[in-house]
N, C-alpha and C positions, 0 to 999 in steps of 0.2 A: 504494500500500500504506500502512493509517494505521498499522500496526505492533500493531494490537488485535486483527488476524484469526484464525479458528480454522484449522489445517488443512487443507487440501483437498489432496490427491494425484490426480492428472490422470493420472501415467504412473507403472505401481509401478516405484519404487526399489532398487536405483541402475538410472536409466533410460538409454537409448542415449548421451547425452552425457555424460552421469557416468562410463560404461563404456568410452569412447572415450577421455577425458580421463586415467581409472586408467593403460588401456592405454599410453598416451605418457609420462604419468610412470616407472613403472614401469623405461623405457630409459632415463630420464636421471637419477634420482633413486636416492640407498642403500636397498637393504633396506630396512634397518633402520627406515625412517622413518614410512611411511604402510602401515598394514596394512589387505588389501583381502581378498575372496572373492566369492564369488556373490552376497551379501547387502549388500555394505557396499564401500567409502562413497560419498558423493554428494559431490557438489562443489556447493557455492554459489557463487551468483552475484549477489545483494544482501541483502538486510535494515533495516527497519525498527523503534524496538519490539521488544517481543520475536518478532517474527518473521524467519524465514530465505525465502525462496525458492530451490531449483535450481536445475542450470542446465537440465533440462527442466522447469524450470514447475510443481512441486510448492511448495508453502507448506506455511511446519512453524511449530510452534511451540513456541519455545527455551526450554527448563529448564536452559541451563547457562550462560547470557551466554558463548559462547565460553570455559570456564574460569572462567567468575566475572568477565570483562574487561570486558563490553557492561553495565555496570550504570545509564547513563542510557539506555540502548537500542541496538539498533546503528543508526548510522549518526547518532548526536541530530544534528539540524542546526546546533543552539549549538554544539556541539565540532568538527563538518566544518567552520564558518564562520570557526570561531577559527583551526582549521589550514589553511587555504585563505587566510586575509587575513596570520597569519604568514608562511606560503609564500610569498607576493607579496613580500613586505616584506625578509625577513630567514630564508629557510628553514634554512639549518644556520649557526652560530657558531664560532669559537674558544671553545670553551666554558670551557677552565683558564686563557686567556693573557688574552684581548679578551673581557670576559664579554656578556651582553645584558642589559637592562629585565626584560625578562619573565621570566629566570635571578631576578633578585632576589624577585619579586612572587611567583613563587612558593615561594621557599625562605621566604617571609617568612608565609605561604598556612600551609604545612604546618608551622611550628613553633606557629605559635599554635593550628590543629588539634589536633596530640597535645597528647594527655594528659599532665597535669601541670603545675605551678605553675616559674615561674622560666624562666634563658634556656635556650633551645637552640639546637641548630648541626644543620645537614643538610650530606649527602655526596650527589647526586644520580647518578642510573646510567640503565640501560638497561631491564634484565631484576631480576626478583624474587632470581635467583641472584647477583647479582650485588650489591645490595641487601644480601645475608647475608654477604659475601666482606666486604661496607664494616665491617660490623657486627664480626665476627670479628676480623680486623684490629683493628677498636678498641679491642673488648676486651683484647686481648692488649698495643696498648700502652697503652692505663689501667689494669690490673693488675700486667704483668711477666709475667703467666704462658700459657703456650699452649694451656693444655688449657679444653675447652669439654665440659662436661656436655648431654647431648639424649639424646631417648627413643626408643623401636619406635613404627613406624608414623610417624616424621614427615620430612617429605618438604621439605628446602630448598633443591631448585635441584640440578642438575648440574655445575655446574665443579666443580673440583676442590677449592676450599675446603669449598662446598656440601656437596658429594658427601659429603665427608669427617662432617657432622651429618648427612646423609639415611638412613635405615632401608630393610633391605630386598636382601638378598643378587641378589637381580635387577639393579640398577644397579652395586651396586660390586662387584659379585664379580670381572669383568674387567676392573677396572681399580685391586685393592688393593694391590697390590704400587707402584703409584704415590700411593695416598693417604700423606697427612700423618702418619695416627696418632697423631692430635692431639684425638680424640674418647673422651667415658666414656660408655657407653650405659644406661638404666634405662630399665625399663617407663613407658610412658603409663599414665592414669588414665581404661583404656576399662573403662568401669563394668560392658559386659555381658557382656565377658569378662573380667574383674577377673584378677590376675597373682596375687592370694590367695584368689582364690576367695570374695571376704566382697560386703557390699551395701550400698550408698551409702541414705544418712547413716550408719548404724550403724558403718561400718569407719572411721568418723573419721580419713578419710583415711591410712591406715594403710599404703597404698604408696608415699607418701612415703620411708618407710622403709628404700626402696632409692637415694633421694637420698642421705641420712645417710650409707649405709653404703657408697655410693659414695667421698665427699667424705672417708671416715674411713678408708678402706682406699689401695693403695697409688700410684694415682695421683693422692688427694685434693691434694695439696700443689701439685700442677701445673694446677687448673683452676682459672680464675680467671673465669669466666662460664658460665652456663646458656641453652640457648638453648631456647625451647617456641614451637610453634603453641597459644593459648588454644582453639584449635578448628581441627583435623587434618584437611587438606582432601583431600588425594588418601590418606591416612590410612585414609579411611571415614569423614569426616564425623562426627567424633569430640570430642566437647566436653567439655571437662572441669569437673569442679563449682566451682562457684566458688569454696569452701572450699579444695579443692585449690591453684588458682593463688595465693590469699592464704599459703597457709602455706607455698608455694613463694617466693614474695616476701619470706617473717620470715625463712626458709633463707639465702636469698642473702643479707639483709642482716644476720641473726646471723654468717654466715660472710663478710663482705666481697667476697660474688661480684658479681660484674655479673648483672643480667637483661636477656636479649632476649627478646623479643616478636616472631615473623615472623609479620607479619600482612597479608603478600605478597594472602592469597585472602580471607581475612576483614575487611577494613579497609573504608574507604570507604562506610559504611550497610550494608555486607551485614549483618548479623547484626542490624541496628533499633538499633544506636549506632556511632557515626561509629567506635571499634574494638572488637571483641570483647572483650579486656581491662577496656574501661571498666562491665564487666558485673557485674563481683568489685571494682570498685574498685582494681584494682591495676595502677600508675604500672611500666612498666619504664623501666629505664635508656637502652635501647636498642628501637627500634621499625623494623621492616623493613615497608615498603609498594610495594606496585605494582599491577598486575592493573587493578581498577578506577577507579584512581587518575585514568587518565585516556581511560577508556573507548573505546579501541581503538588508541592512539598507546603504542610501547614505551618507558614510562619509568615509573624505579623511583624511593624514593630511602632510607636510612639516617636516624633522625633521633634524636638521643640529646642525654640532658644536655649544658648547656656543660660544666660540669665532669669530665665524663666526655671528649666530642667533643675538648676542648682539648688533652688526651694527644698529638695531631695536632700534628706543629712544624707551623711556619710558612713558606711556602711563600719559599724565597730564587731564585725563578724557577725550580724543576724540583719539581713535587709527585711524592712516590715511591707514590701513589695515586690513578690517576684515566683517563680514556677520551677516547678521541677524542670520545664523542657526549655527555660529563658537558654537562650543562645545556642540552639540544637546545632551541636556541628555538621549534621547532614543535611539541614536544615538550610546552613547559613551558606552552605555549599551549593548547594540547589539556589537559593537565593542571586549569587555572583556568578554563578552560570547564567541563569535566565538574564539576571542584567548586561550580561556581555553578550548575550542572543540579541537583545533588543539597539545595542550599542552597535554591533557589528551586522546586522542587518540592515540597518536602518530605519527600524519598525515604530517608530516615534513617525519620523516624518513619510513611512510607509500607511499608520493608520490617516492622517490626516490628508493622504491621496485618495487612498481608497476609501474615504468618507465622505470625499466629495463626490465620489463613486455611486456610493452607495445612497446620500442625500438624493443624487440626480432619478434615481431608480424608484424611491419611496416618494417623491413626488408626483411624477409621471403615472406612476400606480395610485397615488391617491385622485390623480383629474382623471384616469379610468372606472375606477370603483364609483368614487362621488362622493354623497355625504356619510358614506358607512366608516369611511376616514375621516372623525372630526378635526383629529392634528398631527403632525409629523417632527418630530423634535429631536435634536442630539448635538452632536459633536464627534469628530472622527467615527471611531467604532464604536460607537454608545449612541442607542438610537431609539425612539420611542412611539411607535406607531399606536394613537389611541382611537379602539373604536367607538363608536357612538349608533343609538337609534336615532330616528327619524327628528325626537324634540332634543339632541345631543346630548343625551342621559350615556350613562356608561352602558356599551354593551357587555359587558360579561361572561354570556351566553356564546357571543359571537365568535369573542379570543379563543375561546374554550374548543370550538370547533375548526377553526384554523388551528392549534393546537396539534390537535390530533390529526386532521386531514393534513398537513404539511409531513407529522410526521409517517403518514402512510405511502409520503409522495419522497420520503429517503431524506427531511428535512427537519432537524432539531429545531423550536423556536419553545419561547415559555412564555407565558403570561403574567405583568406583571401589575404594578400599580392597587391602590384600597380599594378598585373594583371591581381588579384582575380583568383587567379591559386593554389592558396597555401591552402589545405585542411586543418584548424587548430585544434588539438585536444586539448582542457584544461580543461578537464571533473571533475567534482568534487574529491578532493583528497580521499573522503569514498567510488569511483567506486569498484568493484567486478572484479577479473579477468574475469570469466564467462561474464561479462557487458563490458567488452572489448574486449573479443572474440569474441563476436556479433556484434560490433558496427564494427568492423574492417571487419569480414566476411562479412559486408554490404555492406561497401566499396568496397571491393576485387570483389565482386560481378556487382557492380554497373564498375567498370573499364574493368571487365569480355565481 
């Protein structure tokens, strides 16, 4: 498999081994975890590139990099070779006590990466949620204060820090009586359903205005950082104007807030700059990264000013912050491979071609379809196609069966957004034109 192929479906999906494998999960696995029916899902069994294989023998071709994760492709052979010769070598560390090599090379990687001038410090993890737990924390002791400002529609992880900034009565409604209440919520700046009802540029950013009046009412005094996805991934693919995050930026530092930046799904080239942020021009204090950071190895990590990160005492042998797995060496290995996949491909300024690519495709499909596309939204590979009925209510229904009709047609796509209407495309940065021709023709079809 060179990882550029189109589709081909041999046995329709989910086929007898997909069906067999559901079945046995099903006995040993919660609920809650893997949702299945007549139609869905299939189980994989390799990949290449942007391509999947089942495990009966179907080839698809992936619009979501696993989540936004697979961004040099799956399975790049520079990142299998890095994790396979760390493995040999040094597979798990002492990561807080007896640190490793390749713990430094990378924290050394990703300060010079982010954004911004001067030193910084990183806090290394596992998971994206976790990543935000670092950041939060920090805030709070570089501040003094516990309350963190975030918006509707943004999605940061499930732990309970997390939890506590995610949006969306679905996730915490069963479990708020144990959050924090540590959070101030205001509308995001989704343009095409605007919280004032006005239209970008004209409203000059005008729902700002529920920052303000946040920060001035009566939990104001207790927030001492603001947390934003620059572009709202499980949200609906939701990007805000640049104007917006800039004057969100003059906010926090006329009022002495901290800004974080989770830029867990949008980091790493997806968006055609090494972070979404750097689009507006605007440096946060605090940067959350993971997902494609190290293109299928789970590690996250925290990266913020020194003079923010310092807040941190000084570790007198017991850090009251940190994990068994902080600075996985096969991890951090996996990690500097994939960044030198990205560096040596050119795959930064590769997604921001082929998103102009892919904008020109999801337009064209939206004046064929009609109003069944109420709007079409992204940035490089990060893409937000949302559908709507007739009075541009969320369809739901609709995503649900492109869905599954795409994937019958040898085409991953997932549905995303609070009304799982939002078609998300964030296909590996190494996709083929031809591989988005197809995956899009799938679509088109499937709306058809």
């Amino acid at each position: 498999m060179t990882g550029e192929e189109l589709g081909r479906i041999v046995v329709e999906p989910p086929g007898p081994r997909s069906r067999e494998l559901m079945k046995r999960l099903r006995a040993v696995e919660s609920s809650n975890i893997t949702f299945s029916s007549d139609e869905f899902p299939v189980f994989f069994d390799r990949g290449a590139g942007a391509n999947l294989i089942d495990v009966d023998g179907n080839t698809y071709v992936d619009l979501t990099a696993a989540f936004g994760v697979a961004s040099t492709g799956h399975s790049n052979p520079a990142v299998v070779e890095a994790v396979a010769s760390q493995a040999q070598s040094l597979l798990h560390g002492i990561g807080d006590v007896h640190p490793n090599e390749v713990k430094v090379a990378l924290a050394e990687k990703l300060c010079a990466l982010a954004p911004g001038d001067g030193a910084k410090r990183v806090i290394l993890s596992s998971t994206g949620a976790e990543a935000v737990e670092s950041a939060i924390k920090t805030a709070a002791l570089a501040t003094g204060k516990p309350g963190v400002l975030c918006f509707t529609g943004a999605y940061h992880g499930l732990t309970y820090g997390a939890l506590e900034v995610t949006d969306r009565d679905f996730f915490r409604a069963p479990f708020q009586r144990q959050l924090g209440n540590f959070a101030t919520r205001v509308p995001y700046a989704y343009c095409y359903r605007c919280p004032l009802e006005l239209t970008y540029p004209s409203c000059e950013t005008a729902c700002l205005s529920y920052v303000e009046e946040a920060m001035d009412g009566p939990a104001g005094d207790s927030i001492g950082a603001v947390i934003v996805e620059p572009i709202q991934g499980r949200g609906g693919d939701v990007d805000a104007p640049d104007d917006w995050l800039l004057d969100l930026r003059e906010i926090c530092d006329r009022r002495k807030l901290l800004l974080i930046a989770d830029e867990v799904y949008s980091g790493f080239g997806r968006t055609g700059r090494w972070f979404a942020c750097e689009h507006s021009g605007v440096v946060p204090d605090l940067l959350c990264v993971g997902k494609g950071m190290a293109s299928g190895f789970p590690i996250s990590a925290c990266i913020g000013r020194a003079e923010v990160m310092d807040a941190w005492p000084a570790s007198a042998g017991e850090a009251i912050h940190t994990s068994t797995f902080l600075g996985h060496p096969t991890g951090c290995a996996a990690a500097l491979a994939s960044i030198a996949q990205i560096e040596s491909l050119g795959l930064v300024e590769r997604a921001a071609t082929m998103g102009a690519q892919l904008e020109a495709m999801l337009k064209e499909a939206a004046e064929e379809v009609g109003p069944a596309i109420g709007h079409v939204r992204g940035r490089g590979l990060m893409w937000g196609v949302e559908l709507v009925k007739d009075d541009e209510q969320p369809d739901g229904d609709s995503a649900a069966r492109v869905v599954t009709h795409a994937l019958r047609c040898g085409v991953v796509v997932l549905a995303g957004g609070p009304a799982s209407n939002v078609l998300s495309l964030s296909p590996p940065l190494v996709i083929t034109r031809e591989q988005l021709e197809f995956g899009v023709d799938a679509i088109m079809d499937a709306l058809a």
